[in-house]
C-alpha positions as a Markdown table, in Angstrom:
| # | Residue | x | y | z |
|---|---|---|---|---|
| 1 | Unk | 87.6 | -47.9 | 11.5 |
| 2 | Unk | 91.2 | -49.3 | 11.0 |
| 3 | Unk | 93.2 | -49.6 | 14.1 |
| 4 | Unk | 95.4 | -46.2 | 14.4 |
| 5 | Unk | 98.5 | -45.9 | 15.0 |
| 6 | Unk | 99.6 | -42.3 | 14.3 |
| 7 | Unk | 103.7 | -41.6 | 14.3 |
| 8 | Unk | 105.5 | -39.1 | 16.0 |
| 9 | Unk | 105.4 | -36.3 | 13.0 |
| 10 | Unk | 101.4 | -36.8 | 13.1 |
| 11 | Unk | 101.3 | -35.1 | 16.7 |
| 12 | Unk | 103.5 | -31.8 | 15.3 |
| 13 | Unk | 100.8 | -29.7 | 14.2 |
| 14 | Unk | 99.9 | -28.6 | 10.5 |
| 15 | Unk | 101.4 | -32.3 | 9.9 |
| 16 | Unk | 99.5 | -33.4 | 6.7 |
| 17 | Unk | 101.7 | -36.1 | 5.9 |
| 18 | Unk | 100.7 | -38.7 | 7.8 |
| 19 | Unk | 98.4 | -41.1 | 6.3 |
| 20 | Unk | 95.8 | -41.7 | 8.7 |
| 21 | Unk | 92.7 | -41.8 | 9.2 |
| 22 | Unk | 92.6 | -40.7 | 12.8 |
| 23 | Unk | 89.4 | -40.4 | 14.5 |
| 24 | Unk | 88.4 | -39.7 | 17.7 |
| 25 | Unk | 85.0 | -39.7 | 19.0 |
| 26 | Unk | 84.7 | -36.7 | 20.8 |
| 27 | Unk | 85.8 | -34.5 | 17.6 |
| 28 | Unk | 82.0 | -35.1 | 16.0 |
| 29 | Unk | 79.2 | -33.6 | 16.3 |
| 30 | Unk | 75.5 | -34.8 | 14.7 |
| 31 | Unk | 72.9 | -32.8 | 13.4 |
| 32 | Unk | 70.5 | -34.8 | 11.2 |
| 33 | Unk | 72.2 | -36.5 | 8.1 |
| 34 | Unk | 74.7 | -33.3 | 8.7 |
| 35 | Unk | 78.1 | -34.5 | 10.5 |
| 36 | Unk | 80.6 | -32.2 | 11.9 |
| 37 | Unk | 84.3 | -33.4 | 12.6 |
| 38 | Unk | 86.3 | -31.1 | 14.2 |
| 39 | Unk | 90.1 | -30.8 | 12.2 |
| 40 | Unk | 92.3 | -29.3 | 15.0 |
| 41 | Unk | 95.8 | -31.3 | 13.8 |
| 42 | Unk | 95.6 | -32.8 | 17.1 |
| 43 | Unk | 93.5 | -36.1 | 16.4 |
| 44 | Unk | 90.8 | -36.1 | 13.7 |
| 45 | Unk | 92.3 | -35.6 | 10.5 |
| 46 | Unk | 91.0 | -34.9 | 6.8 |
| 47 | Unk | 91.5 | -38.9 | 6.4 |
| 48 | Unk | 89.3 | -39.9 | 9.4 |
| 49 | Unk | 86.3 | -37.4 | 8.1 |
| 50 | Unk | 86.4 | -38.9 | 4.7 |
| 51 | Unk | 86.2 | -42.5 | 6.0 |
| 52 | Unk | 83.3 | -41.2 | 8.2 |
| 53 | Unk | 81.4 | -40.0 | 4.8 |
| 54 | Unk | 82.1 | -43.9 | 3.3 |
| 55 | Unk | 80.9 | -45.1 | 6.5 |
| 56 | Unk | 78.0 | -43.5 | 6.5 |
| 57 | Unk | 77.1 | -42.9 | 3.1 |
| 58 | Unk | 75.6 | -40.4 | 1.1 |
| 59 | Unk | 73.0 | -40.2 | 2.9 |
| 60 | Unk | 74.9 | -38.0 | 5.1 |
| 61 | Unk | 77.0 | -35.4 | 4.7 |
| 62 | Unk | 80.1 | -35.1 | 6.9 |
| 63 | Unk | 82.1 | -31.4 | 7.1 |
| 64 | Unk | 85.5 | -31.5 | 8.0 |
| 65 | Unk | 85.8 | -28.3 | 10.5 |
| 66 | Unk | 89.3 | -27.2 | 10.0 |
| 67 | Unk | 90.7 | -24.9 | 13.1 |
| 68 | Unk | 92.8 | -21.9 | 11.8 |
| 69 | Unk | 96.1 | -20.6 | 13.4 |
């Protein structure tokens, strides 16, 4: 994964205009060819899930879990 190097405005939550991807480790969770990645605005964002599902391939299939306010 690229090296990240998320601003300031990409820690205020709801932020969805920074670029990403952000990934972090701890946000995913494996079932099978199913992968979970947890959205919470806080690390993991919609950008980091979808470079997962290139990663990976479609083989897999990742879901963004987005956490609602």
């Amino acid at each position: 994964m690229p090296q990240a190097a998320p601003s300031k405005a990409a820690l205020e939550p709801g932020n969805q205009n920074d670029p990403g991807p952000y990934h972090e480790g701890g946000d995913v969770l494996l079932d099978g060819e199913d992968i979970y990645v947890g959205i919470s605005g806080k690390a993991s964002d919609r950008n980091g899930a979808a470079w997962l599902a290139g990663f990976f391939g479609p083989g897999y299939r990742v879901h963004p879990l987005v956490r609602e306010s």
